[in-house]
N, C-alpha and C positions, 0 to 999 in steps of 0.2 A: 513875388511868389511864382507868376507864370515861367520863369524865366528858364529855370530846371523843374520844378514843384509837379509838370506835367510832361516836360517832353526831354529824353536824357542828349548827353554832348556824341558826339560821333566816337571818338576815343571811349567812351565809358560804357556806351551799350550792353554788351556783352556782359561785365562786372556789373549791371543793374538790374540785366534780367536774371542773373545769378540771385542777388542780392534779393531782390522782390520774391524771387521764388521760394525763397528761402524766411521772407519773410511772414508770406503767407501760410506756408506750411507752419510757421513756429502761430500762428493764431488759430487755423485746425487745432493745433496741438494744444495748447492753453486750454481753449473751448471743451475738447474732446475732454481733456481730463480734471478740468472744471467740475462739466457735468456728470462724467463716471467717478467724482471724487469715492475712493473708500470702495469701489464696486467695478474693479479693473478686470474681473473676473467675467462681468455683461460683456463689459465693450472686446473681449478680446474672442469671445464668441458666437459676434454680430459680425462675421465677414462683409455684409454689405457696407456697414461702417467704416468698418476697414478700407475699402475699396473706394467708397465716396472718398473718406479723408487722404488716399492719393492720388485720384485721380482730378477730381475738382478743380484743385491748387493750379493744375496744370489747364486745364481747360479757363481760367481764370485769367495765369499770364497768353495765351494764346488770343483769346479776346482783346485784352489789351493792346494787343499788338496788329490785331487787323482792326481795331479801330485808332489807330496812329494815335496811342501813348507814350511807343516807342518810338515815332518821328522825330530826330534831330533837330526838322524846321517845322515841326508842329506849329502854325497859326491859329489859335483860337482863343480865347476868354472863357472865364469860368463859369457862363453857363455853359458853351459848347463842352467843357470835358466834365461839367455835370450829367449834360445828356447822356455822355457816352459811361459814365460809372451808372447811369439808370439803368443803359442798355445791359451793361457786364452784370448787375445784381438781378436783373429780369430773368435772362437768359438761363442764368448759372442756377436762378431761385426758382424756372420752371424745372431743368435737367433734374435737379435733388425734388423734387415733386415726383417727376413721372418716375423716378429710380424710388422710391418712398411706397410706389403703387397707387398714386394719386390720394396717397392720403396726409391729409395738412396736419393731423394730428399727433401723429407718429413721432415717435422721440429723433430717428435718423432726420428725417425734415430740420426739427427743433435746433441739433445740433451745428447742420450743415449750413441754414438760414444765418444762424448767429456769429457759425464762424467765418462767413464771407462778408458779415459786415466787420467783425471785427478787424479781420486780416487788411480788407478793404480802408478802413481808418488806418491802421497802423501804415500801410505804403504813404497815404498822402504825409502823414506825421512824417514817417521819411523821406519822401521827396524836399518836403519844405524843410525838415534839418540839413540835409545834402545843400541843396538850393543857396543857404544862408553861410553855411560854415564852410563847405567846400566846395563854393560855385565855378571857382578860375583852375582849381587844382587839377583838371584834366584839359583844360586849354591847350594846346600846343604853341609856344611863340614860333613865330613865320617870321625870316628873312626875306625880301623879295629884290632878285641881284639885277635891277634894271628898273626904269623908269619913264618906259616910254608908250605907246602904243598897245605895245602885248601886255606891261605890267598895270594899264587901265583896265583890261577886260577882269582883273579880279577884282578892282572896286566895283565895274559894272556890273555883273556878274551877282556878287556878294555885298550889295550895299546896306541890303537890311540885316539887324543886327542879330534875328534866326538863322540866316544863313551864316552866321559867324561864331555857332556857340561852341563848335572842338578848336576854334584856333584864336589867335590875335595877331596880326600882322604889325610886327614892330617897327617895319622901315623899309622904305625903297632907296638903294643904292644907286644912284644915277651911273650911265656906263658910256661911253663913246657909243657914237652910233644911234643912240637912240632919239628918237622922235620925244622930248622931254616934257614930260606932265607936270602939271602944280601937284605935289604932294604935300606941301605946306609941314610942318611939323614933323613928318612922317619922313622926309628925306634924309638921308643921312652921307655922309660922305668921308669915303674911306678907299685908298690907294691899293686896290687889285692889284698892282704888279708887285707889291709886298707880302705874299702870302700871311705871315705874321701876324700883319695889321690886323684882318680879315678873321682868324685864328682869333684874335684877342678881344673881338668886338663879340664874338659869340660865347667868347664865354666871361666876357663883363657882362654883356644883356639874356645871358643861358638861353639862347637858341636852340628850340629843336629843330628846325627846318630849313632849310635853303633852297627858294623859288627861283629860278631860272627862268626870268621872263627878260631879255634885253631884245632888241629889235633886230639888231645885226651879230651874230655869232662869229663870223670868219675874221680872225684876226682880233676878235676884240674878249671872248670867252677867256675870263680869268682861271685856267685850268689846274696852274698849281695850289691857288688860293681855294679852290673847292674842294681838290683831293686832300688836301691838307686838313680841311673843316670834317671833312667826311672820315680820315683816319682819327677824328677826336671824337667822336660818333656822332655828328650831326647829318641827319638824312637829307639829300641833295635830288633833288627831282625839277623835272620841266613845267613848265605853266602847263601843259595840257594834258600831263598826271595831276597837277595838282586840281585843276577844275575839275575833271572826270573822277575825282575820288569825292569832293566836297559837293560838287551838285549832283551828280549821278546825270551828265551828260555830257555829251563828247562836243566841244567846241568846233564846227564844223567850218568857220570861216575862218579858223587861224588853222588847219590841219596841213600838213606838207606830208606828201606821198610817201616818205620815207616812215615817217611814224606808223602810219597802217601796215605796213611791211612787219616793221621790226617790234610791235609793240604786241604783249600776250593778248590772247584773247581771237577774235574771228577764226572760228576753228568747223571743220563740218562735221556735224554727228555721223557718226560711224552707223551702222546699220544694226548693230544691236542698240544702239540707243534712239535709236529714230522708232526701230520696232515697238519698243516700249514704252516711248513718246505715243504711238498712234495709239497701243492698247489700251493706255492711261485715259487719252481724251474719250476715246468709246465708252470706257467702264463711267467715267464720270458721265458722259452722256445720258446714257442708258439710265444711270440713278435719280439726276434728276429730272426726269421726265417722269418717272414711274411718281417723285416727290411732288412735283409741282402739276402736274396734268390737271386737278380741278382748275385752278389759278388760269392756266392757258384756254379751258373752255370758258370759263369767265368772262378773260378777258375779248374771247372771243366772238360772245355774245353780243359786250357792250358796245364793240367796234361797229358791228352788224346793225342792232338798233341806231344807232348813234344818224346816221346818214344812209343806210339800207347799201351800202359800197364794196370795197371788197376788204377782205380780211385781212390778208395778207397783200405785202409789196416786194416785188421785184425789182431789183436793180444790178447791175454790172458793175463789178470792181474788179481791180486788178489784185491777184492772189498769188501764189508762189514762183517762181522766179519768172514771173513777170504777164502771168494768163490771165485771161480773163474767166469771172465767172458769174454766177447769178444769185448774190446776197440774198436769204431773203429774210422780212423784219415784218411785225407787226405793222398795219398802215395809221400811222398816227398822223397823218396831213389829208387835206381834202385830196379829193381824185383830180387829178391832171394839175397837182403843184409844182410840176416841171417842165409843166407844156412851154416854157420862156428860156430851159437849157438850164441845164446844170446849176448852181446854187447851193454858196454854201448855208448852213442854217442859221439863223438869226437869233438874238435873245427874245424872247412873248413873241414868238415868230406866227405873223398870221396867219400863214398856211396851217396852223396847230387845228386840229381839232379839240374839242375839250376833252375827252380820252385820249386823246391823243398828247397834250399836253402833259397829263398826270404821267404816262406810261413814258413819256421821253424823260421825265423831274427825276422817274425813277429805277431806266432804262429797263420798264419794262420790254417795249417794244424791240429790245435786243435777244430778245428769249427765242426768237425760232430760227435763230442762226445757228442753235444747240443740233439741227438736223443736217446743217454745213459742215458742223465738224463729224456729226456720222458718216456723211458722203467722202470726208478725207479735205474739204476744201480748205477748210477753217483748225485752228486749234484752241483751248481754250486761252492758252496765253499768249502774245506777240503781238505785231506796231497790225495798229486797225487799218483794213482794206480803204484804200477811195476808188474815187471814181476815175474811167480812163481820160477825162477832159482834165482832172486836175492833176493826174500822174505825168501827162503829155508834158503839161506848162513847167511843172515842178520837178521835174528830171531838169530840165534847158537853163531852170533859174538857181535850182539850189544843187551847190556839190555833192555830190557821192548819196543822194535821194534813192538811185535805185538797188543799192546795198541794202536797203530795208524791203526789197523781196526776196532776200538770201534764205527766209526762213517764212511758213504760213503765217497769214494772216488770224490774229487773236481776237477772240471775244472780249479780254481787256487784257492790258498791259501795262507796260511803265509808262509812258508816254501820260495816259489815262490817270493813271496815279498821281503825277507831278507836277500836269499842267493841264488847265483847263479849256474847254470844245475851244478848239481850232475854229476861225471861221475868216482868214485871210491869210494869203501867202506867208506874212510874220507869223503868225502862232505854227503854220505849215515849217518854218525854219526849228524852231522853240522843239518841236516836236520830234520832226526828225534826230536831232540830238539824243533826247532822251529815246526814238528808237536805235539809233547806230550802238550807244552805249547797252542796251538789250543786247542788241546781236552781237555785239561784242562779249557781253558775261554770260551770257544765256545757260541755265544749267537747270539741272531740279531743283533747287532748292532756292534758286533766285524765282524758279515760276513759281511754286508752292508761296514765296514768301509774296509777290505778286499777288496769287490766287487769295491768300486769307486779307489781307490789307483790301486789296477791292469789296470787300463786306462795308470798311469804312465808307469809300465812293456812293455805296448803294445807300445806304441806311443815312443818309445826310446829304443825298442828291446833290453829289458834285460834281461838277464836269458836266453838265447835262443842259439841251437847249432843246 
């Protein structure tokens, strides 16, 4: 049931969130006129009804979605996307309360309670009919024209079987040139300099896809046998399109200069869009400080009691193309937890204070870098600041690191999203990926879509040391 039941295929998203919304609204709609059977006359002159029954629907799929219902690689079990339907009927059941005027008694309450469980049943009911009856049906089958080296990095890559729910890989084509892998079963062999052949094996095995991963290109790229695939409509793309759309990160040690050249995307915001980028961070700023301020005296209390130290911590990271600046973060570690140089953070790291541990589970202690982005330093989305010891080392070790200060430095990001606290040069590689693939899409609606999905991170303390 996990398989689709919670989390939809890459290909189908979009036709799901269609679908769901559509779904929900038709349980409003039942419920609404359930309860005004015979007395359509009330409900049509209760505009606040009105108003809940379309806006809810939506505030419903939106929660869904920054709590990664809509993830492709959703990993969790049924009680994790229990919690998070606890979370979605809380939220949604406090919203229709305080819209009600805080009265639980009221019939708008009554109605709105009932129809977000109902609508709420009825998705799972359809996830799990979709799940069973048309699990494969938006699968893509995958061609992969090579079998060497580059066409391992998609088994590596893609071994677990969430990372593989919009496609199937149907076979690796061995090719001159390549450094050749056991594919076992999955090999198939078939004479490239016959266009035909090639032509005919796609559409005996209906291929949508043709991966171009062979090791050596010059001389050995079967070019009439692809154009040929591709005039029958089969879509033809290179291994490091094809990772950068299925993972949402840019393959960084198999990258050849020419690709970053020629490939969409790395684009510099123009100065009305940067304008509006800066205005954007400030307004949010500004709001939630005015929302959260009891919260930050709080926590600022506890800090204080806790070890009578300081409140705040300072630190230097490296920030837009390539400055230094002065982070600053609540102090969740004892005083002088750096007196030994730099250090990445640990999992039950014992430099934690015990506030200090909660506020990192729940990144609290990220909250007063909201005064970075009013100073212009920070922004609310983009690859996170480090430090200049480990900027130094990881420029020299890993390619193309300092294109991730092409743009500010974010309070979360994708990086954040995807993959979990970095705390050695590997997860520093891991990372950098999913940030190059940032600055490579970066737009509004990839940060909005960023910004609401980071609610999951928070509210389920992920990523967090």
């Amino acid at each position: 049931m996990s398989r689709f039941a919670f989390a939809s295929t890459g290909k189908a998203s979009r036709l799901l969130v269609i679908s769901e919304l559509s779904i929900v609204y038709l349980g409003f709609l039942l419920v609404s006129v359930g309860f005004y059977f015979n007395s359509y006359d009330i409900l049509s002159n209760q505009l606040q009804m009105l108003i809940e029954v379309l806006v809810i629907p939506l505030v419903i799929i939106v929660l869904m979605l920054s709590l990664g219902l809509y993830n492709p690689r959703l990993r969790c079990n049924g009680d994790g996307v229990g919690r998070r339907l606890v979370i979605i009927c809380s939220l949604v059941l406090l919203l229709a309360l305080s819209l009600s005027g805080l009265n639980a008694l009221s019939s708008s309450f009554h109605v709105v309670s009932l129809s977000v469980l109902t609508s709420l049943c009825m998705l799972m009911g359809f996830r799990y009919f979709i799940s069973h009856k048309f699990g494969d049906t938006f699968r893509r089958k995958v061609l992969v024209i090579g079998a060497g080296k580059r066409a391992e990095i998609i088994r590596q890559r893609m071994r677990r079987e969430a990372d593989k729910k919009g496609f199937t890989i149907v076979g690796f084509v061995p090719m001159a040139g390549d450094d050749e892998i056991d594919t076992g079963e999955l090999k198939m062999a078939v004479d490239l300099d016959q266009p035909n052949l090639l032509v005919q094996m796609v559409k005996d095995q209906r291929i949508d896809e043709i991966v171009v991963a062979c090791d050596e290109r010059r001389g050995h790229l079967p070019l009439q046998a692809l154009f040929a695939c591709k005039l029958y409509g089969v879509e033809v793309m290179d291994v490091l399109n094809f990772i950068e759309r299925e993972t949402g990160q840019i393959a960084v040690n198999q990258l050849y200069p020419s690709w970053l050249v020629y490939s969409n995307g790395f684009v510099r915001s123009d100065s009305i869009r940067s304008i509006a980028s800066n205005m954007l961070n400030l307004g949010l700023a500004v709001i939630i400080i005015c929302l959260l301020w009891p919260l930050l005296l709080f926590v600022m209390m506890a800090i204080y009691l806790e070890d009578r130290g300081p409140i705040f911590y300072r630190q230097t990271r490296i920030g837009y193309a390539g400055k230094p600046f002065e982070i600053l973060k609540f102090r969740s570690m004892r005083v002088n937890a750096q007196a030994n140089g730099a250090q990445w953070a640990a999992k039950n790291d014992s430099r934690a204070t015990r506030i200090g541990q909660f506020m990192r589970k729940y990144h609290i202690d990220e909250l007063p870098q909201i005064f970075n982005i009013l100073k212009g330093e920070m922004s609310f989305i983009g690859p996170r600041p480090e430090q200049p010891e480990f900027v130094e080392r990881l420029c020299t070790q890993l390619p193309y690191y300092a294109e991730r200060h092409n743009v500010k430095p974010g309070l979360a990001g994708w990086a954040q999203l995807k993959y979990p606290y970095g705390a050695c040069d590997k997860d520093a590689l891991e990372k950098l990926q999913y940030d190059l693939y940032y600055v490579k899409h970066r737009n509004f609606w990839f940060d909005l879509a960023i910004f609401v999905q980071t609610i999951e991170v928070v509210c389920f303390a992920q990523g967090s040391r």
